[in-house]
PDB file as gemmi writes it, atoms N, CA and C in Angstrom:
CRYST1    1.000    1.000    1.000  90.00  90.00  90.00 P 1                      
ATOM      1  N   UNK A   1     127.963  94.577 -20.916  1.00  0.00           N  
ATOM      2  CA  UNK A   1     128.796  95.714 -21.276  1.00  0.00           C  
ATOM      3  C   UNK A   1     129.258  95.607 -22.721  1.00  0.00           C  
ATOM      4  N   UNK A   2     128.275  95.428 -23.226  1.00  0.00           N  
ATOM      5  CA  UNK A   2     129.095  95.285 -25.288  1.00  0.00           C  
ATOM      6  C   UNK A   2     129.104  96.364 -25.432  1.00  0.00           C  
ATOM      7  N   UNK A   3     130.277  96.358 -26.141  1.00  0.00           N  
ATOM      8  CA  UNK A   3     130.891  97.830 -26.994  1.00  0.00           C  
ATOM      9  C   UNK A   3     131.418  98.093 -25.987  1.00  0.00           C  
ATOM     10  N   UNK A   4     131.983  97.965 -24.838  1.00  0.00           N  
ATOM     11  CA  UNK A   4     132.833  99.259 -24.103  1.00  0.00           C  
ATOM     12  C   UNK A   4     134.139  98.836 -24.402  1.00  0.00           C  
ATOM     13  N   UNK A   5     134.889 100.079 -23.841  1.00  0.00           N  
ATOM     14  CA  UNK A   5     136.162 100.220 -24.183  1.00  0.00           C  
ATOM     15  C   UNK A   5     136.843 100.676 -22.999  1.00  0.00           C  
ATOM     16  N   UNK A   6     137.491  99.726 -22.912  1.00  0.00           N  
ATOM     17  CA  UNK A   6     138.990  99.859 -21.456  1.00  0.00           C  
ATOM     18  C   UNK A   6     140.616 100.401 -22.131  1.00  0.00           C  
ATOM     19  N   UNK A   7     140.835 101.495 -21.523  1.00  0.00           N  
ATOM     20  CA  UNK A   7     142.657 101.621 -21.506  1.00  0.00           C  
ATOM     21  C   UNK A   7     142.790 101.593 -19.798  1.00  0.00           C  
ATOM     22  N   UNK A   8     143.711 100.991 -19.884  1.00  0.00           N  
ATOM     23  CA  UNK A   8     144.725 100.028 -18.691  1.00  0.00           C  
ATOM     24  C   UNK A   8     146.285 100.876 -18.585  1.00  0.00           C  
ATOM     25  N   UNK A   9     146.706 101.350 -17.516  1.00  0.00           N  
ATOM     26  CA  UNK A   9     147.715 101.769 -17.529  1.00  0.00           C  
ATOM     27  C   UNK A   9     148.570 100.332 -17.162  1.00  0.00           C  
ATOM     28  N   UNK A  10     149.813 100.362 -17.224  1.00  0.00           N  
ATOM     29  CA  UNK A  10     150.557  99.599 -17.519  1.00  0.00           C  
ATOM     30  C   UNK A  10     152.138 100.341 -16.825  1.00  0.00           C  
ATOM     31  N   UNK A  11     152.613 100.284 -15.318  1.00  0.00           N  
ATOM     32  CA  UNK A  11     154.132 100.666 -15.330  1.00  0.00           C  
ATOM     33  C   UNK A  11     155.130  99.328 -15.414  1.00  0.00           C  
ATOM     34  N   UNK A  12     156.813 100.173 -15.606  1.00  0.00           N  
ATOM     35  CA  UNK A  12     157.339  99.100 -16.528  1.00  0.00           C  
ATOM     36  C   UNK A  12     158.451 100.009 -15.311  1.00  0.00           C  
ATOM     37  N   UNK A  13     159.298  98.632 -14.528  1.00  0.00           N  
ATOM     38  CA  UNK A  13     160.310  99.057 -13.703  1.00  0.00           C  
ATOM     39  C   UNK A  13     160.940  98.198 -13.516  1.00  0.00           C  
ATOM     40  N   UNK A  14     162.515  98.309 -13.156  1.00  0.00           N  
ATOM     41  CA  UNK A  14     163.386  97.608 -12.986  1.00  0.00           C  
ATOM     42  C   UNK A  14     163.994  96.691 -11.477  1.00  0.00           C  
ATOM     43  N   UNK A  15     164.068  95.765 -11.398  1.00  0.00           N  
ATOM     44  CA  UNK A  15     163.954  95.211  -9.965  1.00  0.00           C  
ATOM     45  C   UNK A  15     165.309  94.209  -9.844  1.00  0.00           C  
ATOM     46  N   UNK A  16     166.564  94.546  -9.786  1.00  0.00           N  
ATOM     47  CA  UNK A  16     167.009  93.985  -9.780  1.00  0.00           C  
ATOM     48  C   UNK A  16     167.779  93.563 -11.362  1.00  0.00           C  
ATOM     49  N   UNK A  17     167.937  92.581 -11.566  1.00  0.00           N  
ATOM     50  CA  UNK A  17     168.383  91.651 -13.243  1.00  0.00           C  
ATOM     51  C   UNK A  17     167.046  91.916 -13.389  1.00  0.00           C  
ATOM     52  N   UNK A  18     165.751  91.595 -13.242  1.00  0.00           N  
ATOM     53  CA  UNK A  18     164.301  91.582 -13.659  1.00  0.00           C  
ATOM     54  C   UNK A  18     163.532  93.056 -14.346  1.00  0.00           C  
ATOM     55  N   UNK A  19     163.202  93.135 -15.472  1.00  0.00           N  
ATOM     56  CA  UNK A  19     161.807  93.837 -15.719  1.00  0.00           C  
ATOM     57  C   UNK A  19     160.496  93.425 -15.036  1.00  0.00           C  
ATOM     58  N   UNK A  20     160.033  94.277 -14.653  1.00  0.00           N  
ATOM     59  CA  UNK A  20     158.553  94.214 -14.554  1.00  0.00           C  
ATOM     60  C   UNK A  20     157.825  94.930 -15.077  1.00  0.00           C  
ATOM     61  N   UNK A  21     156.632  94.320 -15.872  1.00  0.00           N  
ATOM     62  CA  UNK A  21     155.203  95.281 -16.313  1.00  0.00           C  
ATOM     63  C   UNK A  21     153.848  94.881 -15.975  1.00  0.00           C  
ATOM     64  N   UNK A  22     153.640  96.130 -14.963  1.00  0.00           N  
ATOM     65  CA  UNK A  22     152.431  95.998 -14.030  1.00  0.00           C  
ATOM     66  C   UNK A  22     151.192  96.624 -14.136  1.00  0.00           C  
ATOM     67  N   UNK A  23     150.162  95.835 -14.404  1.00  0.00           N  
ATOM     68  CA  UNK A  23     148.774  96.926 -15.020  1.00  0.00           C  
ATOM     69  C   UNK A  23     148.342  97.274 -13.330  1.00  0.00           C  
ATOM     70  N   UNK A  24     148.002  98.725 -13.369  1.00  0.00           N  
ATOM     71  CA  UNK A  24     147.514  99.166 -12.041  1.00  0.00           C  
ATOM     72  C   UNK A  24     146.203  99.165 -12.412  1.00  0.00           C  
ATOM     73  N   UNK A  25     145.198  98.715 -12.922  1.00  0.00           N  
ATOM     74  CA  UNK A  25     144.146  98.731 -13.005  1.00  0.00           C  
ATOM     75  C   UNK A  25     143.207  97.568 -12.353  1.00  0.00           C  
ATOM     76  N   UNK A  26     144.390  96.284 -12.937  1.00  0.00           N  
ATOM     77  CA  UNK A  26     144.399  94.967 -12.193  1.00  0.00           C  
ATOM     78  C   UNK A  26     145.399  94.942 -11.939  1.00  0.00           C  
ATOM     79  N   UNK A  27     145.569  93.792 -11.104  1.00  0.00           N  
ATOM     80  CA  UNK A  27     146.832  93.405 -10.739  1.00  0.00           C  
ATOM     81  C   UNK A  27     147.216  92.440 -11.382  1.00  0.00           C  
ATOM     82  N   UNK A  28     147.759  92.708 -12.282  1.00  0.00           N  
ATOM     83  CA  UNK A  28     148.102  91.611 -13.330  1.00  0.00           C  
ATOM     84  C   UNK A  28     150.189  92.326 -13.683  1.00  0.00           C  
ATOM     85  N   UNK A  29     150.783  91.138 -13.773  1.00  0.00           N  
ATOM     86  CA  UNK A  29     152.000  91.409 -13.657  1.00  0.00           C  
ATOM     87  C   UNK A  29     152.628  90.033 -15.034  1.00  0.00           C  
ATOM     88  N   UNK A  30     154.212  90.442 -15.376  1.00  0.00           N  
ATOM     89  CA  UNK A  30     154.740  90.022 -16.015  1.00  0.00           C  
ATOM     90  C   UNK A  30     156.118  90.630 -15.432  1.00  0.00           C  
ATOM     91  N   UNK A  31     157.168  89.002 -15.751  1.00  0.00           N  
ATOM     92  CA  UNK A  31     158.706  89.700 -15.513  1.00  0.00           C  
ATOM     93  C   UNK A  31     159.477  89.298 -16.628  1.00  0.00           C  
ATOM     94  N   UNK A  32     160.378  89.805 -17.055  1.00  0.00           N  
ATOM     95  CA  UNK A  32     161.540  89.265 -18.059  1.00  0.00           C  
ATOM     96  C   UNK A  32     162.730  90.345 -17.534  1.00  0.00           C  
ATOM     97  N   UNK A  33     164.290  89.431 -18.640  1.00  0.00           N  
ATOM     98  CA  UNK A  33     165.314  89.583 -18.333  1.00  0.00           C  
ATOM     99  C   UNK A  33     165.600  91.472 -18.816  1.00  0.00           C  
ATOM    100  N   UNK A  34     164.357  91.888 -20.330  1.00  0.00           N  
ATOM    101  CA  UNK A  34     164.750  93.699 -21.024  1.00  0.00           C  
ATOM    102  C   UNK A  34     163.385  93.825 -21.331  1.00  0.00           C  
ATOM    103  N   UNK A  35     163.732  94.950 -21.320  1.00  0.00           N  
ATOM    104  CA  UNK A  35     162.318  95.754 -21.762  1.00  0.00           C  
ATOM    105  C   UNK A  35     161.693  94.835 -23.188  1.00  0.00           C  
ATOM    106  N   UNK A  36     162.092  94.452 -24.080  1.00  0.00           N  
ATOM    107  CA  UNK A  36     161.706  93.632 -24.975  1.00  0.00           C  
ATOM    108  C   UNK A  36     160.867  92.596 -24.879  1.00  0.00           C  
ATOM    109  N   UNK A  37     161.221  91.552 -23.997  1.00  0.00           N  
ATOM    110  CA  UNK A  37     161.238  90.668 -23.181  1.00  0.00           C  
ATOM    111  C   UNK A  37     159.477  90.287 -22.573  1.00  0.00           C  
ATOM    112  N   UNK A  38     160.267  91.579 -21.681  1.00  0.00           N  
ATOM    113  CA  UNK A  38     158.749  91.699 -20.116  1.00  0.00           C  
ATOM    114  C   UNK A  38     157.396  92.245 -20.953  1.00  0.00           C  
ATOM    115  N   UNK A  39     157.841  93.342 -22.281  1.00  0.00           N  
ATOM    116  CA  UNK A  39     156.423  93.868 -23.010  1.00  0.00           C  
ATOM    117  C   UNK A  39     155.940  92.490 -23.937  1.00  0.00           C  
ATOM    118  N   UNK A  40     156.300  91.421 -24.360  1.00  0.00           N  
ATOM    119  CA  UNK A  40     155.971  90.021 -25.004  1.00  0.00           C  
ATOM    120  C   UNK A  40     155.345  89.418 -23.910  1.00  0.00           C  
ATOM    121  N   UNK A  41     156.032  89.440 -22.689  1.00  0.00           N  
ATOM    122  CA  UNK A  41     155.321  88.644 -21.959  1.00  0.00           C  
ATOM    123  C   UNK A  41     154.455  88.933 -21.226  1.00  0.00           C  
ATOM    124  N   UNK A  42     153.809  90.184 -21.171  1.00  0.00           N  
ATOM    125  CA  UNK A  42     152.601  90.673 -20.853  1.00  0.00           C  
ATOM    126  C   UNK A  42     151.881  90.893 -21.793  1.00  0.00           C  
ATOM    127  N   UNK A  43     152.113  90.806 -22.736  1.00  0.00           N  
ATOM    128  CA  UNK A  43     151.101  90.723 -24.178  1.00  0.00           C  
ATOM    129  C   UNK A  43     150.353  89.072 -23.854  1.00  0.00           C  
ATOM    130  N   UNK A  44     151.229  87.751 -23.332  1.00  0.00           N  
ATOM    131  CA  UNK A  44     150.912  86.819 -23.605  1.00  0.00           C  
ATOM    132  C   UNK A  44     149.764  86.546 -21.830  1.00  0.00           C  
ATOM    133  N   UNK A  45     150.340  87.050 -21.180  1.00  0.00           N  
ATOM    134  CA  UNK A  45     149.768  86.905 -19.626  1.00  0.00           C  
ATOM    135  C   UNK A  45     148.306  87.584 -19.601  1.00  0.00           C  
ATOM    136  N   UNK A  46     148.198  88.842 -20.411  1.00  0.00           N  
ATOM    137  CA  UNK A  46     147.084  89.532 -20.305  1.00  0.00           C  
ATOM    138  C   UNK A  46     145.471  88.952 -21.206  1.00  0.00           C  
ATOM    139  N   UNK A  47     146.857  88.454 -22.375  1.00  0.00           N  
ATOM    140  CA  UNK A  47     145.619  87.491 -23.233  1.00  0.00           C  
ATOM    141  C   UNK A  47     144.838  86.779 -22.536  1.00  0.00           C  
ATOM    142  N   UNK A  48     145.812  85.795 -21.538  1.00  0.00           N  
ATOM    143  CA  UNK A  48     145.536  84.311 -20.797  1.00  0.00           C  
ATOM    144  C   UNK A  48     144.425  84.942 -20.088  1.00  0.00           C  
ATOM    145  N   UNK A  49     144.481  86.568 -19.334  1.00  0.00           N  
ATOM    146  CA  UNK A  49     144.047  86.501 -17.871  1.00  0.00           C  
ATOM    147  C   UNK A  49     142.461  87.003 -18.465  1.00  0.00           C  
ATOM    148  N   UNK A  50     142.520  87.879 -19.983  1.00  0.00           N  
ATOM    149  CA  UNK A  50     140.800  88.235 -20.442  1.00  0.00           C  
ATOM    150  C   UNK A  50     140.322  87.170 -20.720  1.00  0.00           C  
ATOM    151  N   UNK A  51     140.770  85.739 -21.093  1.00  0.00           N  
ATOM    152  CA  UNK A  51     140.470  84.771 -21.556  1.00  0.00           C  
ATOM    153  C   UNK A  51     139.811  83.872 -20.290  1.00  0.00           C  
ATOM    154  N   UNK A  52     140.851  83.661 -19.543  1.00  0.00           N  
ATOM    155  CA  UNK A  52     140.652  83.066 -18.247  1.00  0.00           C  
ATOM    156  C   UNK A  52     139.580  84.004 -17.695  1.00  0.00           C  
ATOM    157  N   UNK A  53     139.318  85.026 -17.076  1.00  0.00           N  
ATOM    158  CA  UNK A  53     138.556  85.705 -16.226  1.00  0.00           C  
ATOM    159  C   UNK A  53     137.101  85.831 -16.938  1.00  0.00           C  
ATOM    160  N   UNK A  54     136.929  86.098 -18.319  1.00  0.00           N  
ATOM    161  CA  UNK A  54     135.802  85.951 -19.262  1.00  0.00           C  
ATOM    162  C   UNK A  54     134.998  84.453 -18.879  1.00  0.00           C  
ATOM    163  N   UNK A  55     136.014  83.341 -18.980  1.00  0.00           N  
ATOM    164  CA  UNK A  55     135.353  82.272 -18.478  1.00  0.00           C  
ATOM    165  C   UNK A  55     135.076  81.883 -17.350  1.00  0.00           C  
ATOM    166  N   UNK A  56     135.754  82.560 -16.385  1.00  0.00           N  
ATOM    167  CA  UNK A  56     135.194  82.259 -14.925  1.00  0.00           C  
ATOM    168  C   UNK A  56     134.128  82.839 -14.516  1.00  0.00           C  
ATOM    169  N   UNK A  57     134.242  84.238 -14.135  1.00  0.00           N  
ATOM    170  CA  UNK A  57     133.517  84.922 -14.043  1.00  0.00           C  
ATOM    171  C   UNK A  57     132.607  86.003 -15.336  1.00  0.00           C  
ATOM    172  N   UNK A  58     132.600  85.389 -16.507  1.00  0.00           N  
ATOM    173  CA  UNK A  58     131.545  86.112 -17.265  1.00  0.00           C  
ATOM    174  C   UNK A  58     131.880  87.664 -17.890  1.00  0.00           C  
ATOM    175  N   UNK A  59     133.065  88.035 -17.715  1.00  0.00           N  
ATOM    176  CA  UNK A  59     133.677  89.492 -18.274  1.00  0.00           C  
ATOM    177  C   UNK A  59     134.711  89.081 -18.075  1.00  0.00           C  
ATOM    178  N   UNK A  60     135.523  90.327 -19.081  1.00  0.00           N  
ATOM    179  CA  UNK A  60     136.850  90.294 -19.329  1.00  0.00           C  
ATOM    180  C   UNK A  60     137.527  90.954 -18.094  1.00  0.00           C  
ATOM    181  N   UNK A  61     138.412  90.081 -17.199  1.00  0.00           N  
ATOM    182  CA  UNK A  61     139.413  90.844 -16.424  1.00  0.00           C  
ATOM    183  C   UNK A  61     138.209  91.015 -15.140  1.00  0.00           C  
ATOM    184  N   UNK A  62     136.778  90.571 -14.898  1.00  0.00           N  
ATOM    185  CA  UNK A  62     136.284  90.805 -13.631  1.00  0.00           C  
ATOM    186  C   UNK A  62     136.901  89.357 -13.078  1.00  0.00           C  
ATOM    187  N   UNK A  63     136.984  89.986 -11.479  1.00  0.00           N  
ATOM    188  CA  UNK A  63     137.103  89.461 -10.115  1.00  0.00           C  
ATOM    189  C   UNK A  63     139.040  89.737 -10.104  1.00  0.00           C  
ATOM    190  N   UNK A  64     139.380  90.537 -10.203  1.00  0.00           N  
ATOM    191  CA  UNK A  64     140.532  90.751 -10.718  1.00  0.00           C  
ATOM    192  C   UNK A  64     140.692  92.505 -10.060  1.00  0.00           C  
ATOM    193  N   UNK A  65     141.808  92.683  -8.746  1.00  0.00           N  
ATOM    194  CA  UNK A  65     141.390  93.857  -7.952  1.00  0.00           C  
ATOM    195  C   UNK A  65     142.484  94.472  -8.616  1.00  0.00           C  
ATOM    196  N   UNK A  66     142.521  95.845  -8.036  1.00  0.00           N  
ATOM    197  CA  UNK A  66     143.692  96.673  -9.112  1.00  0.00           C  
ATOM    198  C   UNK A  66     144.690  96.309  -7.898  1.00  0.00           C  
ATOM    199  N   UNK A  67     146.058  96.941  -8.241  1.00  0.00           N  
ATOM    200  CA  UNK A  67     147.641  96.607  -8.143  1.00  0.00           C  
ATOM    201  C   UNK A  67     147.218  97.586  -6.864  1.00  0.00           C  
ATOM    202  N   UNK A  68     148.520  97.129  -5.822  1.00  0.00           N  
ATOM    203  CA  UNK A  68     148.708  98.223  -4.615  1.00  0.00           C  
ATOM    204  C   UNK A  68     149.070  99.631  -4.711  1.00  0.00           C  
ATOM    205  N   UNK A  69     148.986 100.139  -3.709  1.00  0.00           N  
ATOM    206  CA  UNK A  69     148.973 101.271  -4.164  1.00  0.00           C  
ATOM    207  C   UNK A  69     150.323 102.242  -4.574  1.00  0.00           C  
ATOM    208  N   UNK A  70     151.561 101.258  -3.568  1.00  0.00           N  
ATOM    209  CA  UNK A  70     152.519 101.955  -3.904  1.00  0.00           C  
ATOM    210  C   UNK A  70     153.091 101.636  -5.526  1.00  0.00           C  
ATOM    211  N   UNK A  71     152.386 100.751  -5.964  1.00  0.00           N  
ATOM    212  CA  UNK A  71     152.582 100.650  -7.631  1.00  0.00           C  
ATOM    213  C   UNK A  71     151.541 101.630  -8.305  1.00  0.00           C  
ATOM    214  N   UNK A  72     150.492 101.790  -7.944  1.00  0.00           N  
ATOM    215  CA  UNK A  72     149.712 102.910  -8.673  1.00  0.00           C  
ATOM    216  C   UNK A  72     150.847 104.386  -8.309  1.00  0.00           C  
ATOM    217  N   UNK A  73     151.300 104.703  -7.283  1.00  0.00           N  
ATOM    218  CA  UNK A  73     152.012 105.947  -7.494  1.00  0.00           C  
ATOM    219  C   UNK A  73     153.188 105.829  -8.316  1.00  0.00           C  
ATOM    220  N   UNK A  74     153.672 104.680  -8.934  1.00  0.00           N  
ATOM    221  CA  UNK A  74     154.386 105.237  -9.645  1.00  0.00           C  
ATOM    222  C   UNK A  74     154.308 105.515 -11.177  1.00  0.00           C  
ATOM    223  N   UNK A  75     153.015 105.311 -11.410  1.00  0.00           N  
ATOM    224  CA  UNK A  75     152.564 106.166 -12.361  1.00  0.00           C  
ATOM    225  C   UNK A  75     152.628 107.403 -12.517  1.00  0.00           C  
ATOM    226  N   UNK A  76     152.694 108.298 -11.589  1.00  0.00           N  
ATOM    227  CA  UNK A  76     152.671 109.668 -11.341  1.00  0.00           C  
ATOM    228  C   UNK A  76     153.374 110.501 -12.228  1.00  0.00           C  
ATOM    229  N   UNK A  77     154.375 109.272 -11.904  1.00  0.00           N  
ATOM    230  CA  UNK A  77     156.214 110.520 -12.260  1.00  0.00           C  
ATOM    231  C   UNK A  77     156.864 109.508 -13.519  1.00  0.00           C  
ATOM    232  N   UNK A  78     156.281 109.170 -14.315  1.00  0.00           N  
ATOM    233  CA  UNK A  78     157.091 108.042 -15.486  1.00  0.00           C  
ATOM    234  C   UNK A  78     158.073 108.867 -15.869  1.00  0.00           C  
ATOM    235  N   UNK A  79     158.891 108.122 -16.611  1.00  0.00           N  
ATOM    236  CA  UNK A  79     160.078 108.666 -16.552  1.00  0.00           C  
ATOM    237  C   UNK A  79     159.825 108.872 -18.748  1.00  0.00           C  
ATOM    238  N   UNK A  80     159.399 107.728 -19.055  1.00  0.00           N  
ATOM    239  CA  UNK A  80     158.718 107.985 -20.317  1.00  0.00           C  
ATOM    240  C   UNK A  80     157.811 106.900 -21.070  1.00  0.00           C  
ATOM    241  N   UNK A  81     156.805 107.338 -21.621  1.00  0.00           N  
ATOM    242  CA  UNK A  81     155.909 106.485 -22.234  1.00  0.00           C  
ATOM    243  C   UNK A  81     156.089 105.638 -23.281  1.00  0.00           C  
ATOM    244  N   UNK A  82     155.742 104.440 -23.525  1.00  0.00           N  
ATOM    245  CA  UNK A  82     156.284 103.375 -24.793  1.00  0.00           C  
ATOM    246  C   UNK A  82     155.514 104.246 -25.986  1.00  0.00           C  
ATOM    247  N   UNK A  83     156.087 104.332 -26.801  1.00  0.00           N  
ATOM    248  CA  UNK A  83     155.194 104.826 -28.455  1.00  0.00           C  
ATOM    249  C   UNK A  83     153.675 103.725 -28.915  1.00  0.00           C  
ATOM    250  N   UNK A  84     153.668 102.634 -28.536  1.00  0.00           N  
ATOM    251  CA  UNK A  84     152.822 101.931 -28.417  1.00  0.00           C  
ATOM    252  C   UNK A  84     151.866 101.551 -27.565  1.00  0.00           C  
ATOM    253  N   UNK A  85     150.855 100.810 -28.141  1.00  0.00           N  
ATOM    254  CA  UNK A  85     149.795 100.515 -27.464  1.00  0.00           C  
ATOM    255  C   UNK A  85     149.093  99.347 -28.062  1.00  0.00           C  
ATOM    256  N   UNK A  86     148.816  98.517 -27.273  1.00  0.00           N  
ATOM    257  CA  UNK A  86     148.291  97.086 -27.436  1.00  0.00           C  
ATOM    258  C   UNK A  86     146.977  96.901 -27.230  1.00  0.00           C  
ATOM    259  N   UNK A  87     146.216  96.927 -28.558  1.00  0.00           N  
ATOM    260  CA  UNK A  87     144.891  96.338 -27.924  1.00  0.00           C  
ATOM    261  C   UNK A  87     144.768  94.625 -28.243  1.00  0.00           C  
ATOM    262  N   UNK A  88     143.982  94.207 -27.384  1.00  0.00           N  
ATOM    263  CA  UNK A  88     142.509  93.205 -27.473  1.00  0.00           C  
ATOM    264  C   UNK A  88     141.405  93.135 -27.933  1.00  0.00           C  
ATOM    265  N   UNK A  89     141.080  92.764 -28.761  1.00  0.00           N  
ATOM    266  CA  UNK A  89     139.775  92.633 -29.075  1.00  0.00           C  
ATOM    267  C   UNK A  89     138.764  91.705 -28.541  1.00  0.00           C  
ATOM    268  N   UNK A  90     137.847  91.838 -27.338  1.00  0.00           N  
ATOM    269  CA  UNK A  90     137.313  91.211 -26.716  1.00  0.00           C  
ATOM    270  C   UNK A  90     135.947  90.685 -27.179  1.00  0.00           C  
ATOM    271  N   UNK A  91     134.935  89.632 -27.477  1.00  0.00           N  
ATOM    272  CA  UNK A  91     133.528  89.150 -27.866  1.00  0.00           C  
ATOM    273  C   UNK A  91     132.613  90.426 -26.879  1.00  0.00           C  
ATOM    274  N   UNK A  92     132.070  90.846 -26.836  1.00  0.00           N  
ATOM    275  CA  UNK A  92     131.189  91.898 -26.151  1.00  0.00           C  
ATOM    276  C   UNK A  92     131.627  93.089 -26.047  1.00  0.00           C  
ATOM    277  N   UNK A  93     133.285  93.432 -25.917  1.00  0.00           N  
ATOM    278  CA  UNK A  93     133.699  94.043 -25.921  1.00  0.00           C  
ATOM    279  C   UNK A  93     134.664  95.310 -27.304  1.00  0.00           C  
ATOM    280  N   UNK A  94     134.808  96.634 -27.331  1.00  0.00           N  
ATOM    281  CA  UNK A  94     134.902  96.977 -28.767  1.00  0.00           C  
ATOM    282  C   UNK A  94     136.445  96.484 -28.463  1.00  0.00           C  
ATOM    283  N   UNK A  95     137.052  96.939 -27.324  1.00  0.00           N  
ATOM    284  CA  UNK A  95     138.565  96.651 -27.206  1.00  0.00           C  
ATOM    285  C   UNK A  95     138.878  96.755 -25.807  1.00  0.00           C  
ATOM    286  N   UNK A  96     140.253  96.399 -25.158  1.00  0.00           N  
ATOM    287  CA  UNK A  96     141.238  96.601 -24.042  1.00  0.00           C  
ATOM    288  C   UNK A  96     142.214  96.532 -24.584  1.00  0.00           C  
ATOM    289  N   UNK A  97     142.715  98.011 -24.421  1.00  0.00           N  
ATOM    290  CA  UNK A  97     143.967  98.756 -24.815  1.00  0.00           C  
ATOM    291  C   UNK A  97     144.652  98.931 -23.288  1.00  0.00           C  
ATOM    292  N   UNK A  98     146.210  98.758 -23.735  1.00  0.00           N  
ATOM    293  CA  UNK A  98     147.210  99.649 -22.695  1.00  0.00           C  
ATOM    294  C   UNK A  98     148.154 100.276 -22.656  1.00  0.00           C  
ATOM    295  N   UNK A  99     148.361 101.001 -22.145  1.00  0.00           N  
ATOM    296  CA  UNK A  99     149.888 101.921 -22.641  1.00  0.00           C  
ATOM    297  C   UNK A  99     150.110 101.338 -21.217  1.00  0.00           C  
ATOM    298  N   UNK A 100     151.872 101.335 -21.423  1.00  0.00           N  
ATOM    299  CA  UNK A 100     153.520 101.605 -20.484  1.00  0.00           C  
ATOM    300  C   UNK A 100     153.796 102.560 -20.229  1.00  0.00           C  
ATOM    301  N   UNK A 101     154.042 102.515 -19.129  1.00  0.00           N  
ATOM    302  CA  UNK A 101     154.916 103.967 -19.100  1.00  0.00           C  
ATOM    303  C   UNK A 101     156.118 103.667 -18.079  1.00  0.00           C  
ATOM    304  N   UNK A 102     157.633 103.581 -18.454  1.00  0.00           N  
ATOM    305  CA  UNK A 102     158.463 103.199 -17.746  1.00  0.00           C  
ATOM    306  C   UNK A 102     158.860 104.265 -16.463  1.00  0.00           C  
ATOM    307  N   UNK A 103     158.867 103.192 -15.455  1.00  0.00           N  
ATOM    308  CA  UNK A 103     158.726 104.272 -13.755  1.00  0.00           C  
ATOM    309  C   UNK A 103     159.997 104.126 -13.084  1.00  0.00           C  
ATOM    310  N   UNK A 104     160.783 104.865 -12.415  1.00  0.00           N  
ATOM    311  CA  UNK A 104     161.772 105.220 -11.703  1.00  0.00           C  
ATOM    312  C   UNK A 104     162.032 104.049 -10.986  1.00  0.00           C  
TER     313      UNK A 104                                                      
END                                                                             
């Protein structure tokens, strides 16, 4: 798959004292104490997991199932989208980008 290009949704919700930011594409997750916080530490988790999954299995982010479903619906209804977007630049790959979008 060289040259392709992935955007990843990404919701961002509150659980308690905890942030969470959850890619529904995979199930790949990050928590911190603010929104500041939880978007650093899914910058650093997502690196690990194209890095890690590239070497296990041979692509970025395969063997890696998407998020449940009651986290995919809350994409639906965000309450509002981050101004940003984070890519990766992957070896085979042109990029993996994701937007946030903070959910109810």
């Amino acid at each position: 798959m060289t040259g392709e290009q992935m955007l990843l949704r990404v919701v961002v919700f509150q659980d308690g004292d905890a942030w969470i930011a959850q890619c529904l594409d995979y199930d790949i997750c990050a928590q911190g104490p603010n929104l500041d916080a939880v978007r650093k530490r899914f910058n650093v988790v997502m690196a690990a997991e194209i890095d890690e999954s590239s070497r296990r299995n041979g692509a970025p982010l395969s063997g890696i199932g998407p998020a449940p479903q009651w986290l995919q619906d809350k994409w639906q209804e965000p309450e509002s989208t981050f101004s940003t977007k984070r890519t990766f630049l992957v070896m085979g790959y042109a990029a993996i980008s994701y937007e946030m979008a903070l959910a109810a």
